[in-house]
TIKEDREN-650195 format. One line per 8 residues: number of its first residue (from 0); their letters; for each residue x, y, z of C-alpha. Coordinates in nm, 2 decimals, m for minus. Each point is the difference from the previous one (the first is absolute). Example, Ala and Ser with C-alpha at 12.3 -4.5 7.8 and 13.67 -1.06 7.14 Angstrom:
<mises>
0 = AS = 1.23 m0.45 0.78 ~ 0.14 0.34 m0.07
</mises>
This chain:
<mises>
0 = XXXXXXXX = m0.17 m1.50 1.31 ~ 0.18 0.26 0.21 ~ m0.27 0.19 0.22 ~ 0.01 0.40 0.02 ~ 0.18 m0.07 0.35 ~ 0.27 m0.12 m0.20 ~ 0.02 0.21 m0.28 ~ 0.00 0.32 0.21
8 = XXXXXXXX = 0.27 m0.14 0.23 ~ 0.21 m0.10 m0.24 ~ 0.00 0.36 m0.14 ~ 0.08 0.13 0.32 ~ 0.28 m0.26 0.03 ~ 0.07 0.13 m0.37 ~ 0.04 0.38 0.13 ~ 0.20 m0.07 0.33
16 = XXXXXXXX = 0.26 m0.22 m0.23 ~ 0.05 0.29 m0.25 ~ m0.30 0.31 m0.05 ~ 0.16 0.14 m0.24 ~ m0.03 m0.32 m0.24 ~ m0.29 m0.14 0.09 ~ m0.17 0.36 m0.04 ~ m0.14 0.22 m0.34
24 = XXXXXXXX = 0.36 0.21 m0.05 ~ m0.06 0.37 m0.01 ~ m0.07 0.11 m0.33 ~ 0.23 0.05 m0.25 ~ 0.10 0.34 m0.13 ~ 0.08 m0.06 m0.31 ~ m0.01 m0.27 m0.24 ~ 0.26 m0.26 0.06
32 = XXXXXXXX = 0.19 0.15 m0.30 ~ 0.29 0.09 0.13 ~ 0.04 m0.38 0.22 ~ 0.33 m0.17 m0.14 ~ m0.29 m0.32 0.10 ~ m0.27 0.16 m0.24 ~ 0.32 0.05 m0.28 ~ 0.07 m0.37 0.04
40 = XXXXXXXX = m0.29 m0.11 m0.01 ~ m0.12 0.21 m0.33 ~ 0.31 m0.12 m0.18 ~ m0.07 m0.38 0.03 ~ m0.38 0.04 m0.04 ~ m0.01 0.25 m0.30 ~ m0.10 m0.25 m0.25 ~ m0.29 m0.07 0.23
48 = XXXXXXXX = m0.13 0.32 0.01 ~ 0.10 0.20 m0.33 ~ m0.30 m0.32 m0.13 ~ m0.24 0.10 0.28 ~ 0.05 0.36 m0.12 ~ m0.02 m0.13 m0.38 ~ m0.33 m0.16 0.14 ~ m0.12 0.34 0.11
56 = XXXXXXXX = 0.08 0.18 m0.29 ~ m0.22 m0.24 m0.18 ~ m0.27 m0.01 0.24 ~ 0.02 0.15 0.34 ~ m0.27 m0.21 0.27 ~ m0.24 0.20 0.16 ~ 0.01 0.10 0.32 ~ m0.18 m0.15 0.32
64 = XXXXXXXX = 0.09 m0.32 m0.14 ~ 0.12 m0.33 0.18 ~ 0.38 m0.06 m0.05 ~ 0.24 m0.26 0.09 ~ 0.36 0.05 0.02 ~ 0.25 m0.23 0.14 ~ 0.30 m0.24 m0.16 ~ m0.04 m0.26 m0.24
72 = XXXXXXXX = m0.29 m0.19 0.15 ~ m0.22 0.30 m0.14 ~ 0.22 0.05 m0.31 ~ m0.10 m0.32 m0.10 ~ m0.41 0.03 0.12 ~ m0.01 0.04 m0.40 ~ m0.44 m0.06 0.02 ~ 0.01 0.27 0.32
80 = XXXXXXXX = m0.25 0.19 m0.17 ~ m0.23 m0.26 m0.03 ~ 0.03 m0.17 0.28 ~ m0.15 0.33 0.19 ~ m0.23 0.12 m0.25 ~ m0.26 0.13 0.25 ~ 0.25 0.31 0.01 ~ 0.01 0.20 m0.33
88 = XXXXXXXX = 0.35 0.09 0.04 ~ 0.26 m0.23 0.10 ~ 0.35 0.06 m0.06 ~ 0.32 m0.21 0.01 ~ 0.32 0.14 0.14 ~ 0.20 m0.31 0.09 ~ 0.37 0.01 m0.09 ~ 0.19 m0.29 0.03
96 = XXXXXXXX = 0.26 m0.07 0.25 ~ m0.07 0.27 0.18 ~ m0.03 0.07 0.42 ~ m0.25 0.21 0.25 ~ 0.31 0.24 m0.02 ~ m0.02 0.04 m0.37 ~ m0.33 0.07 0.04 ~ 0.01 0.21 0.32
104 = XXXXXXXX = 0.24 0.25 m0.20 ~ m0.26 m0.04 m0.38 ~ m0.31 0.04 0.19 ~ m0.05 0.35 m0.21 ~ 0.05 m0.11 m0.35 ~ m0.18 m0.34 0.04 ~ m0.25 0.08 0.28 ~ m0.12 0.38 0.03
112 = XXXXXXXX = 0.02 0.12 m0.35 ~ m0.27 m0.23 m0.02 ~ m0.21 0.10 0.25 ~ m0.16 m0.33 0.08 ~ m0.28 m0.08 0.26 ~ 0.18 m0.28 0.10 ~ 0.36 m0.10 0.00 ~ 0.07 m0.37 0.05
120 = XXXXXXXX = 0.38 m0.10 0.01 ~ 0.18 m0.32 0.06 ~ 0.37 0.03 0.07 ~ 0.26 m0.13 0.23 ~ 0.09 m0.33 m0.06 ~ 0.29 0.11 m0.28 ~ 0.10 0.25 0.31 ~ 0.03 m0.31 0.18
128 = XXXXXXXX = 0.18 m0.23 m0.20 ~ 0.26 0.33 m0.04 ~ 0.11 m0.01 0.37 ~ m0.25 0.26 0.13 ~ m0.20 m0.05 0.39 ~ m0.36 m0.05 0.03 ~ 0.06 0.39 0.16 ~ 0.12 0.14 m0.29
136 = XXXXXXXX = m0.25 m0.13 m0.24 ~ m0.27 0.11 0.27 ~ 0.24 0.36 m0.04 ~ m0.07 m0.02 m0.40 ~ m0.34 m0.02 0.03 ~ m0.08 0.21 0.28 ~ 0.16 0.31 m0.23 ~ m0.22 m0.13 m0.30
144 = XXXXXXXX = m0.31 0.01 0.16 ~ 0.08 0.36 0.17 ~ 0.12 0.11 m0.37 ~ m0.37 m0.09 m0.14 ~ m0.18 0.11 0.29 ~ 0.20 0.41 m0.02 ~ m0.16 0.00 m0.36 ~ m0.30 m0.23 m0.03
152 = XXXXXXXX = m0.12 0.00 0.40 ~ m0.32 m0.14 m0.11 ~ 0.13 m0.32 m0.20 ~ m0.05 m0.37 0.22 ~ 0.38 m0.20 0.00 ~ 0.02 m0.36 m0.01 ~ 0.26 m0.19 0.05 ~ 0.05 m0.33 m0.14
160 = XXXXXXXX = 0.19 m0.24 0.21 ~ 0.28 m0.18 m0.08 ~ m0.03 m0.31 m0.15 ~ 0.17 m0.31 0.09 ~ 0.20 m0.13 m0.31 ~ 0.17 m0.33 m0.02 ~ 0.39 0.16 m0.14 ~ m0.03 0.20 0.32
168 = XXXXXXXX = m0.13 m0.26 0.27 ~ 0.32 0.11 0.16 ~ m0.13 0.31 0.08 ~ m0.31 m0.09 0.15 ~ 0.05 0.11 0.36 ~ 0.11 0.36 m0.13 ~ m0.33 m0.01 m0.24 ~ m0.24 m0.12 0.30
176 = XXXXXXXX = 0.15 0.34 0.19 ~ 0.00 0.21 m0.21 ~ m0.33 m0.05 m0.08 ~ m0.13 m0.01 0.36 ~ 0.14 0.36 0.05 ~ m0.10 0.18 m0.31 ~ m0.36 m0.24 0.08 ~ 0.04 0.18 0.38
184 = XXXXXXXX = 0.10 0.37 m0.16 ~ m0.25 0.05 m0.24 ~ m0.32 m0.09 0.23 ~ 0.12 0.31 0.17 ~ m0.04 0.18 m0.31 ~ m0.35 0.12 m0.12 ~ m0.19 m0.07 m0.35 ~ 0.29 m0.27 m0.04
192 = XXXXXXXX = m0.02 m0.41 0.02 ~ 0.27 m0.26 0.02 ~ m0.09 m0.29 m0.29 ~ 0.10 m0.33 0.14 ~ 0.10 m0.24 m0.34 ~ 0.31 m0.20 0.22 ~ m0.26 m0.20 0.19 ~ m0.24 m0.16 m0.32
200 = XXXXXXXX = 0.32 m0.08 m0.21 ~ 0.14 m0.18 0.33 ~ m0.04 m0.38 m0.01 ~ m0.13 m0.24 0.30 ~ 0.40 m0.08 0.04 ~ 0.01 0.39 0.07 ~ 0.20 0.06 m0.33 ~ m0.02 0.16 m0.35
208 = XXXXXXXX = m0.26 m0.16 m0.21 ~ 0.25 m0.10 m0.31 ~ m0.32 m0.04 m0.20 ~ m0.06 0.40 0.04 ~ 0.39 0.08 m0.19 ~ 0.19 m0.02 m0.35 ~ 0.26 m0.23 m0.03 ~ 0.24 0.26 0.14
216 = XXXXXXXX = m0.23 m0.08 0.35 ~ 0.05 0.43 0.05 ~ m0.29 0.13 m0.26 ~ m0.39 m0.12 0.00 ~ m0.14 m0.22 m0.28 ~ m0.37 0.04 m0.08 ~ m0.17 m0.18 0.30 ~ 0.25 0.23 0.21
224 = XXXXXXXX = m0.19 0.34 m0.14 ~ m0.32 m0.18 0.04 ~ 0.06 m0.04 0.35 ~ 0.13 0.37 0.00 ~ m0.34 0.13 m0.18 ~ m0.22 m0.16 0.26 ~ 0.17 0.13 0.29 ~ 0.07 0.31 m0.12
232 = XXXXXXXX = m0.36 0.11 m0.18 ~ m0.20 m0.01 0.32 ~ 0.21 0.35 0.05 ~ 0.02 0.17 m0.31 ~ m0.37 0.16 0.00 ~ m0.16 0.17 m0.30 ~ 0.01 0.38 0.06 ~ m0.38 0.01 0.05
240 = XXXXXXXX = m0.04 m0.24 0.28 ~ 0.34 0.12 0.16 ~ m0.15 0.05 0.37 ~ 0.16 0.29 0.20 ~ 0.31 m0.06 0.20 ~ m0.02 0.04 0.38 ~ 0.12 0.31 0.13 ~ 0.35 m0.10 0.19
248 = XXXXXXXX = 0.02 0.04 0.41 ~ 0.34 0.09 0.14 ~ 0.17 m0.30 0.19 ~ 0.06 0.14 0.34 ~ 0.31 0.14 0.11 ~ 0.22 m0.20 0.24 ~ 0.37 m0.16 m0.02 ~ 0.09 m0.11 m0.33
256 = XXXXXXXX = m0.25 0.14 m0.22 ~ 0.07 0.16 m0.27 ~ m0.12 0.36 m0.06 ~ m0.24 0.04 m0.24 ~ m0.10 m0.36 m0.10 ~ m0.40 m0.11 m0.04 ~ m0.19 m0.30 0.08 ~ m0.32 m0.05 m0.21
264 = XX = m0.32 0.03 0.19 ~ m0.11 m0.36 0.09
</mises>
């Protein structure tokens, strides 16, 4: 378990490498409309979310709900719902296949409309497996999480770590890093948390539990969402019991640093 020591100097090592990744970007002025990236990205995910928006037409969720979004391993958390039934609204936004990037540039149709109290996503390995650094994925996310915090400032962010899959054992160096930084970045952000699921689904040999995957040894079989539930519950608190976040304290200037970034209160 990395002490605060750590955490906080690997941050700074984080900012003195590259601020302006490993920091919340400056708000964007405009939706990302215009981004020959967003274009992309809508034309080979439109059959994704012309059903979410068929969804909503049906039945839009209420708002301060809990909502997951993320790639496949939540597209396919069919009994989400009722796995975290101490929260009346839980919704499902996983679309498979897809990266933190995809979701960094569909954070407003699949996160804010919502307006949820609490935004958990898991994303990154398909970013991964597509060429990208631990950096960039950290990059992704870092612009999702300042996209929901312009519009919802008051919603908690989770992110779900990266899990180790047996099809991508070959990547497990790049996985253990990239969770270690986006781990080190967001204990420097307030009313946020960092989910660890890559250690529990570890073996004693130190790799991939096969009894946790599908025969494809990428996607989760039933005893791999069971070990996702019980990780994951303990932080998805009923809105009634939901204790008040910490206010954040400023990490103190000095060489490195990034402008502007939090630590939580200890």
């Amino acid at each position: 378990m990395k002490s605060s020591a750590f955490v906080l100097c690997l941050a700074l090592a984080l900012g003195a490498a590259g601020a302006a990744r490993a920091q919340l970007p400056a708000a964007p002025q405009a939706l990302p409309s215009a981004s020959p990236d967003y274009l992309a990205a809508m034309n080979r995910w439109r059959g994704s979310l012309s059903a979410f928006a068929s969804a909503d037409k049906e039945k839009l969720p209420a708002t301060d709900g809990v909502l997951f979004v993320g790639s496949s391993t939540i597209r396919m958390w069919t009994h989400l719902a009722q796995d975290f039934r101490q929260s009346p609204v839980v919704i499902n936004r996983g679309f498979g296949g897809s990266t933190m990037a995809d979701c960094s540039l569909f954070t407003h149709e699949l996160v804010v409309r919502y307006r949820p109290r609490h935004v958990l996503v898991y994303a990154g390995d398909n970013d991964l497996a597509e060429g990208r650094t631990p950096l960039q994925v950290l990059e992704s996310f870092a612009q999702f999480a300042n996209t929901v915090r312009e519009t919802l400032p008051e919603a908690r962010i989770s992110y779900i770590s990266i899990k180790p899959s047996p099809s991508r054992e070959a990547l497990m160096a790049k996985i253990r890093s990239t969770n270690d930084i986006i781990a080190a970045y967001v204990r420097t952000m307030a009313n946020a948390e960092y989910i660890d699921i890559f250690t529990p689904m570890l073996g004693a040999d130190g790799r991939p539990r096969a009894e946790l995957f599908l025969g494809d040894r990428l996607h989760m079989n039933e005893t791999g969402y069971r070990l996702w539930q019980s990780v994951i519950s303990a932080h998805v608190t009923a809105p009634e019991t939901l204790a008040a976040s910490p206010a954040p304290r400023p990490v103190q200037s000095g060489p490195g640093v990034p402008s502007g970034v939090f630590v939580p209160t200890p």
